[in-house]
C-alpha positions as CSV (number, residue, x, y, z in Angstrom):
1,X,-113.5,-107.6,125.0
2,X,-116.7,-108.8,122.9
3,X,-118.0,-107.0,120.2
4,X,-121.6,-105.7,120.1
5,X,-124.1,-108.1,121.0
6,X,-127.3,-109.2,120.3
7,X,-130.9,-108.8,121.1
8,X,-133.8,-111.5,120.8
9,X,-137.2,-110.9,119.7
10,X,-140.3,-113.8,120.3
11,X,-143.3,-113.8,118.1
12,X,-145.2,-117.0,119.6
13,X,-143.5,-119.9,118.0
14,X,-141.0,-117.5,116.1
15,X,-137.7,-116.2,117.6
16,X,-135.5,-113.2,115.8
17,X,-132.1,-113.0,116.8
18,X,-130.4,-109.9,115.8
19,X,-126.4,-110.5,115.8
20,X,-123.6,-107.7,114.7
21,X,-123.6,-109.4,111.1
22,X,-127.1,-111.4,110.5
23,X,-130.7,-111.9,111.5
24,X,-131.7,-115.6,112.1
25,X,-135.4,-116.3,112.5
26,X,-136.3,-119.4,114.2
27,X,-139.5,-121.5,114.4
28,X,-140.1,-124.4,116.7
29,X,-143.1,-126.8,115.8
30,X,-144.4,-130.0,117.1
31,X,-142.6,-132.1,113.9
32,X,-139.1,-129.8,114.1
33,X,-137.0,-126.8,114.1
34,X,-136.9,-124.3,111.2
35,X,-134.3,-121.9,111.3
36,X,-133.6,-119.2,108.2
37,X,-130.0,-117.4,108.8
38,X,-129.8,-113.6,106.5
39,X,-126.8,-111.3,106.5
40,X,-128.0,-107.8,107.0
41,X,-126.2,-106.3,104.2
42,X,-128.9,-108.0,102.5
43,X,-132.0,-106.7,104.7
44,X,-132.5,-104.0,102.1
45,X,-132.2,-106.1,99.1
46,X,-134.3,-108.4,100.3
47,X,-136.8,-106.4,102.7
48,X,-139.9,-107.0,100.1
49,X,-139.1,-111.1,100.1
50,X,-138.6,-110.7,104.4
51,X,-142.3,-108.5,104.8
52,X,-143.9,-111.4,102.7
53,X,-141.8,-114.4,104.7
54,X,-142.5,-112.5,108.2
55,X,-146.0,-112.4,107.3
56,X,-145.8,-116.0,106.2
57,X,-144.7,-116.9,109.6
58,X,-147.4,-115.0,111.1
59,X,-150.1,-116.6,109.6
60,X,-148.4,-120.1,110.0
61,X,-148.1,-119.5,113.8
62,X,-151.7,-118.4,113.9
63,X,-152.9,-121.2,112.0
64,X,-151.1,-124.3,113.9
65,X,-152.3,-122.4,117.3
66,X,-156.1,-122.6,115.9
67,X,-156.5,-125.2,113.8
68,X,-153.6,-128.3,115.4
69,X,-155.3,-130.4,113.1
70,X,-153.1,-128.7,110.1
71,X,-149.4,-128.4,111.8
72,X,-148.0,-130.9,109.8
73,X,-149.1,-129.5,106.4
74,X,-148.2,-125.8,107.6
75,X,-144.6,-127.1,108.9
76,X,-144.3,-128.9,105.6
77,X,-144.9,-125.8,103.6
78,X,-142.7,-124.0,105.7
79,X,-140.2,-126.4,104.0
80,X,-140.6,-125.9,100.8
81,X,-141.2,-122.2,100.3
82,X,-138.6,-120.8,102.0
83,X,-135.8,-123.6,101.6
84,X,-134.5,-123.3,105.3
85,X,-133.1,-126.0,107.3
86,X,-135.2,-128.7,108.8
87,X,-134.5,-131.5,111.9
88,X,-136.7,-134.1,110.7
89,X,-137.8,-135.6,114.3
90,X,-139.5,-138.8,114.9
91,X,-142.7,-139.0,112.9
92,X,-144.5,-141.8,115.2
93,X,-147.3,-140.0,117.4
94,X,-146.1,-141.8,120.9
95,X,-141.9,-140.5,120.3
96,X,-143.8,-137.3,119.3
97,X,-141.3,-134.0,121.0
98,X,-142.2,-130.6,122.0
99,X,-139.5,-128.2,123.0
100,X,-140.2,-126.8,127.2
101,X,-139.5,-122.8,127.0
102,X,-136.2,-124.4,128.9
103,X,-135.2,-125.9,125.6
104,X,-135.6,-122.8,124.1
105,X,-133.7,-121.0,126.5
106,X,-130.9,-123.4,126.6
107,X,-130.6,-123.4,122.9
108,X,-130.6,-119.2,122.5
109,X,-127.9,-119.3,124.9
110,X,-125.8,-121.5,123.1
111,X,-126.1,-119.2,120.0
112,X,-125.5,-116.3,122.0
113,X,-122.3,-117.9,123.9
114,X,-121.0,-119.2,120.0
115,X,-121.5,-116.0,118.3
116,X,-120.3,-114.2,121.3
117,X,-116.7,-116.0,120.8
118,X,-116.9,-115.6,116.9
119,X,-117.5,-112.2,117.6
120,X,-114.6,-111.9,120.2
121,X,-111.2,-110.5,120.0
122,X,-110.0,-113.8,121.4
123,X,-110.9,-115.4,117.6
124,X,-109.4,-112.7,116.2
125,X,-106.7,-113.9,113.4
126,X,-103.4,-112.7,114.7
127,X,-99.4,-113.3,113.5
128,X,-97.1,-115.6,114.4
129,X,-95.0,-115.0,117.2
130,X,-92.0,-113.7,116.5
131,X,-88.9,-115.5,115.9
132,X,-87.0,-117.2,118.8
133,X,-83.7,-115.8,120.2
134,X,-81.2,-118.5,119.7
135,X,-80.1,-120.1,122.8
136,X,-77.3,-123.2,123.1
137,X,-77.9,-125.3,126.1
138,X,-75.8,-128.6,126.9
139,X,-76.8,-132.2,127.9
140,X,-74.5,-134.9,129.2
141,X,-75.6,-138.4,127.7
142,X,-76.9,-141.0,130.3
143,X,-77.3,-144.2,130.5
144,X,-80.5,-145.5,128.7
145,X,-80.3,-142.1,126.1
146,X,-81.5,-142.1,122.5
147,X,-81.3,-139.5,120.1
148,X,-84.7,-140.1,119.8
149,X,-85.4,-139.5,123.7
150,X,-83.4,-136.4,123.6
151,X,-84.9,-134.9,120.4
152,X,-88.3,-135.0,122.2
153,X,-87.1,-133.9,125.2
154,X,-85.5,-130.6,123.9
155,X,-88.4,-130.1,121.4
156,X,-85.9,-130.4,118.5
157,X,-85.7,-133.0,115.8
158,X,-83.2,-136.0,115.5
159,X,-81.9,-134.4,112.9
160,X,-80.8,-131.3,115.1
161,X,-79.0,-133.8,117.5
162,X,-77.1,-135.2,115.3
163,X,-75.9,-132.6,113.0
164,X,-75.1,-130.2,116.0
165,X,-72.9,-132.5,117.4
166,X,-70.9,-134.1,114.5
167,X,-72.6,-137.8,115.5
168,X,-71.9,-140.9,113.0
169,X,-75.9,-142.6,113.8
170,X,-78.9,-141.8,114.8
171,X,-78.7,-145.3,116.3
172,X,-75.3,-144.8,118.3
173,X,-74.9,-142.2,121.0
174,X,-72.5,-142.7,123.6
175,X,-72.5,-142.5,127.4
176,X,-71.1,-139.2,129.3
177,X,-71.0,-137.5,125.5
178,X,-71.8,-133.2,126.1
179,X,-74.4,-132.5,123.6
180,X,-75.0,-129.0,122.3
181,X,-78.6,-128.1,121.8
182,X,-80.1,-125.6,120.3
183,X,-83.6,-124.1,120.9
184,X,-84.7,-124.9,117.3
185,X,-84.3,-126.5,114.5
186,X,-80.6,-126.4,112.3
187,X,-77.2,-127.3,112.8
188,X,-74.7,-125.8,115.2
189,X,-71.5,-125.5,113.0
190,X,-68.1,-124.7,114.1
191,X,-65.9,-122.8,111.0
192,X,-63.4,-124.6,109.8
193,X,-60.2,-123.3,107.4
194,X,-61.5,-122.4,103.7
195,X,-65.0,-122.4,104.8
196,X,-67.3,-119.3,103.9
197,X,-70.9,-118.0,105.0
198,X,-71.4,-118.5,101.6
199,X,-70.1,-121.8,100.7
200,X,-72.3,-123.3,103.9
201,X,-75.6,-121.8,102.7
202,X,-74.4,-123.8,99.0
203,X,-73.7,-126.7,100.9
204,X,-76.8,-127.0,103.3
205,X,-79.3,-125.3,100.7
206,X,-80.8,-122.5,103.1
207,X,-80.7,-118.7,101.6
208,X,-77.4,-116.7,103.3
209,X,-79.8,-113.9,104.3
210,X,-81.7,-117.1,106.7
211,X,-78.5,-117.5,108.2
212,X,-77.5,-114.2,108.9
213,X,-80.0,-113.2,110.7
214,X,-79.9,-116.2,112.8
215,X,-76.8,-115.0,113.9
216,X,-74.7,-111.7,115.1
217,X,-71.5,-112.0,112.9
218,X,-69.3,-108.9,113.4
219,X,-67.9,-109.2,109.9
220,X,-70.0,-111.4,107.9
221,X,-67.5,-111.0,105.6
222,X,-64.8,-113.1,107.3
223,X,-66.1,-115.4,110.0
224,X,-63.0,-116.5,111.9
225,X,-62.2,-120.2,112.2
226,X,-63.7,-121.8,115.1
227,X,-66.4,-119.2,115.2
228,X,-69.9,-120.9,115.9
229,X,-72.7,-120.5,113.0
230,X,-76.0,-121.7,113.2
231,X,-77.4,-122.7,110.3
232,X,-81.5,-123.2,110.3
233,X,-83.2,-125.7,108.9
234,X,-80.3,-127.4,108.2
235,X,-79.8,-131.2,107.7
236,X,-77.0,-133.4,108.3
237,X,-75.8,-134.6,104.9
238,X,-74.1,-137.8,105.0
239,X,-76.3,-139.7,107.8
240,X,-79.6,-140.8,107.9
241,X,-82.1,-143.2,109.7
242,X,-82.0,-146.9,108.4
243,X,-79.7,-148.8,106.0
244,X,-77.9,-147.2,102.8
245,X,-77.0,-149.0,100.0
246,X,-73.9,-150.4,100.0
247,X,-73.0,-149.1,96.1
248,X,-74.4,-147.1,93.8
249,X,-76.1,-150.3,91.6
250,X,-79.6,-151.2,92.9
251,X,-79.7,-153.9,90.4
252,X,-80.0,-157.3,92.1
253,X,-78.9,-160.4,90.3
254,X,-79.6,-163.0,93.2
255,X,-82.0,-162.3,95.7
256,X,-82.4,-163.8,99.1
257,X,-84.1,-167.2,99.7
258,X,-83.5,-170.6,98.0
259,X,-81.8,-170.7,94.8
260,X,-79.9,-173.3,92.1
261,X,-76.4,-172.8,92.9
262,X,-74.3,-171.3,90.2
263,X,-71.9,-173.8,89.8
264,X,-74.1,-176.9,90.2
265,X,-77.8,-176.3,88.9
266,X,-78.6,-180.0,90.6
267,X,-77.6,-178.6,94.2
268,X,-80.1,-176.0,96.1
269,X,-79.2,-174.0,98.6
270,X,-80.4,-171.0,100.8
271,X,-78.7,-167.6,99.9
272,X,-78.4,-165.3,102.7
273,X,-77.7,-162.2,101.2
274,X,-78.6,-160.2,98.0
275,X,-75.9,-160.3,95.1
276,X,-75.7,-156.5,93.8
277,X,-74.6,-156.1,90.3
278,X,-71.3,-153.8,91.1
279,X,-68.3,-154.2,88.5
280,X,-65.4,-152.7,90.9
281,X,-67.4,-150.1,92.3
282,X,-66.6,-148.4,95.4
283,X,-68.4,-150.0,98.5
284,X,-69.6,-148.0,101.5
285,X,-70.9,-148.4,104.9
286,X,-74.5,-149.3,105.3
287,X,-74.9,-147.6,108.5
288,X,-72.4,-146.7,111.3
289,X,-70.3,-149.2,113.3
290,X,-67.0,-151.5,114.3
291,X,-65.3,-153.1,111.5
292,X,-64.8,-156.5,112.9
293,X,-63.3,-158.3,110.1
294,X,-61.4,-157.3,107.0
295,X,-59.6,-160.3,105.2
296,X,-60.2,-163.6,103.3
297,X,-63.4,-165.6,103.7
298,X,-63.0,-168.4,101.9
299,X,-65.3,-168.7,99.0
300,X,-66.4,-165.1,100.0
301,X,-63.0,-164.3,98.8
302,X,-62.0,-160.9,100.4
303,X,-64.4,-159.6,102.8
304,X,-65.5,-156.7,105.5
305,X,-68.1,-157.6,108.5
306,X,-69.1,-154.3,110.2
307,X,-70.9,-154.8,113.7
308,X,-73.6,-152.0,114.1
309,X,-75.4,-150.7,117.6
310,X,-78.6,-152.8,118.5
311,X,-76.9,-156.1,117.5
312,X,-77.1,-155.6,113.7
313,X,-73.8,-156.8,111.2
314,X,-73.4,-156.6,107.7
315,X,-71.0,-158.2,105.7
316,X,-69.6,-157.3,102.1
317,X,-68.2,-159.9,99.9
318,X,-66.0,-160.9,96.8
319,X,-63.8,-157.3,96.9
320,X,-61.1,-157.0,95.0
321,X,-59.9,-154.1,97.7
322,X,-60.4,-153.5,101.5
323,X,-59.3,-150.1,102.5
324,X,-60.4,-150.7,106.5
325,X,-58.6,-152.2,109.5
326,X,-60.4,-154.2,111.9
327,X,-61.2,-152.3,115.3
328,X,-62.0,-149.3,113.1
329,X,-65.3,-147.4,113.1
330,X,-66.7,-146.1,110.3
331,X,-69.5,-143.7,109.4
332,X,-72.3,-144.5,107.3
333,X,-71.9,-144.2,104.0
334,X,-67.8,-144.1,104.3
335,X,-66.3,-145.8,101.7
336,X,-64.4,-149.6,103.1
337,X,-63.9,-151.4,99.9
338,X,-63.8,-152.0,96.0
339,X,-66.7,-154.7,94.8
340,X,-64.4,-156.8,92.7
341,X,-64.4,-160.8,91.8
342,X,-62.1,-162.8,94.5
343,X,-63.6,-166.2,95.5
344,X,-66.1,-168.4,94.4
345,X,-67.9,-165.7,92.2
346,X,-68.7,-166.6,88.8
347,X,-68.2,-162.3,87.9
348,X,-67.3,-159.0,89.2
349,X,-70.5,-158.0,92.0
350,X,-71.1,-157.7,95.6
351,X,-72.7,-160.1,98.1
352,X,-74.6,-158.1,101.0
353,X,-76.1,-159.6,104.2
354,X,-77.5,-158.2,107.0
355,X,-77.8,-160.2,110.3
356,X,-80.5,-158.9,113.0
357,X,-79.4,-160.7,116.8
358,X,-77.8,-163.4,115.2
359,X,-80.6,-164.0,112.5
360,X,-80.3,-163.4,108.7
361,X,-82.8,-161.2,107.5
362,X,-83.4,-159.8,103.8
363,X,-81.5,-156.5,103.1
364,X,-83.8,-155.8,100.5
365,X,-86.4,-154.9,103.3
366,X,-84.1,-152.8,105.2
367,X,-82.2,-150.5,102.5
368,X,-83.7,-146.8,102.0
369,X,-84.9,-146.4,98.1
């Protein structure tokens, strides 16, 4: 339902508009448009200054209809003494424009129809909706299926996916796998033995009182174990999208590319990893995958290659300590090793590749800062 409306008055060249909120007088010459826009809380204030611009007008429009000669020097006073807004059109006699009463028509009605909808209930300001009933729904992984794919499908994020549903990547999701699903945005969370409503909102950093009114606990109290909790906004902790580093160092002592090897400064050769400074630090997974090796390499000395989804492997050298098997998966981030000195190392670090389809690439460009 619209608000009140307005009403139009025409003076010869000069148009009032009378809206709920403000007066706008408009004046269509030959050279341009003049329009002059004044709230009417400020009628009164002004209604000396509006008698003397009215008037102004007046004698304006009678002077361009009697004397053409003049327009241009009454338009460009216009201008100036009243400081309204002015369309220059083009100056050049031949492009020369005149607005058709059509023009005029067309242009009051698209006032009317704009002030009509700012003036409308329908651009009213209203409050968000309220919140959404939490519903679970399921999804059986197909071939073909990404997280990502899912995620959009649901209107969830990645995120949501993977933290309802306990997954080790956000590259990795496996065939014929049940996902849970909520309508929005958290973690679904199953309680386990020693866990509280209270330790989870520590853990996951969202307010208790979010999480309780997510959810209908009978005793808040004492959440049985096995119970599901929701947890909004929550984020899966110890996953995330791209590589991790591999210890806690980020100082590199050998980069990737050509170099003088360290044992004979006449011989170059091409280094195919990143040497991390690591004095028996504990090495982790860079990302989710298949531990396909876990022994001696040679001048590598002792050594994990971990095969990831997409056709991505990453290998850790020089430990002094592997704590994996092969055929093992791992999550990202899971400790497999001890950086250490074994091999043809000249000190305690790590050497770190990453090979993409076969193809060594630089880890440097791949690990999150």
């Amino acid at each position: 339902m619209f608000k009140q409306g307005f009403n139009t008055y025409k003076f010869g060249k000069i148009t009032i508009n009378i809206f709920t909120h403000d007066v706008v007088f408009v004046y269509i010459g030959k050279k341009g448009t003049y329009i002059k826009n004044i709230y009417k809380k400020d009628i009164f204030k002004y209604s000396k200054a509006l008698a003397m611009f009215a008037g102004f007008i007046l004698t304006t429009s009678i002077i361009v209809t009697v004397i053409p000669s003049d327009e241009a020097t009454a338009d460009s006073a216009f201008n100036i003494d009243s400081g309204v807004y002015h369309q220059e059109l083009d100056e050049s006699e031949e492009n020369e424009k005149t607005l058709t009463d059509g023009d005029v028509k067309s242009i009051e009605d698209d006032e009317k129809l704009k002030n009509d909808l700012l003036l409308s209930d329908k651009t009213d300001f209203s409050m968000p909706a309220e919140n959404v009933t939490l519903k679970i729904r399921t999804y059986k992984v197909k071939n073909g299926d990404s997280i990502n794919q899912v995620a959009r499908e649901f209107g969830v994020s990645p995120d949501t996916i993977c933290g309802s549903n306990s997954l080790t990547s956000y590259d990795y999701l496996p065939v014929g796998t049940v996902l849970r699903i909520p309508n929005k945005d958290g973690i679904l969370y199953n309680m386990k033995e020693g866990n509280s409503l209270a330790g989870l909102a520590k853990k996951y950093h969202i307010p208790i009182e979010k999480i309780l009114s997510e959810n209908s606990f009978r005793n808040s109290d004492f959440v049985p174990v096995g119970e599901l909790v929701f947890i909004p906004d929550a984020k899966p902790q110890n996953i995330f999208d791209g590589y991790m580093w591999p210890v806690s160092s980020r100082h590199i002592t050998c980069g990737f590319g050509w170099r003088k090897n360290p044992f004979n400064r006449n011989y170059r050769e091409f280094h195919k990893g990143i040497d991390i400074a690591a004095r028996y630090q504990s090495v982790k997974a860079t990302k989710y995958g298949k531990i396909t090796f876990a022994g001696w390499m040679g001048g590598y000395g002792y050594a994990v290659i971990i095969a990831h989804p997409g056709g991505w492997k990453s290998l850790y050298g020089h430990l002094s300590r592997i704590y994996v098997n092969e055929g093992q998966y791992v999550k990202q981030g899971q400790v497999i090793a001890k950086s250490g000195n074994t091999g043809r190392s000249t000190g305690a670090h790590l050497h770190f590749e990453l090979i993409k389809q076969g193809s060594h690439t630089n880890p440097r460009k791949y690990l999150k800062k």
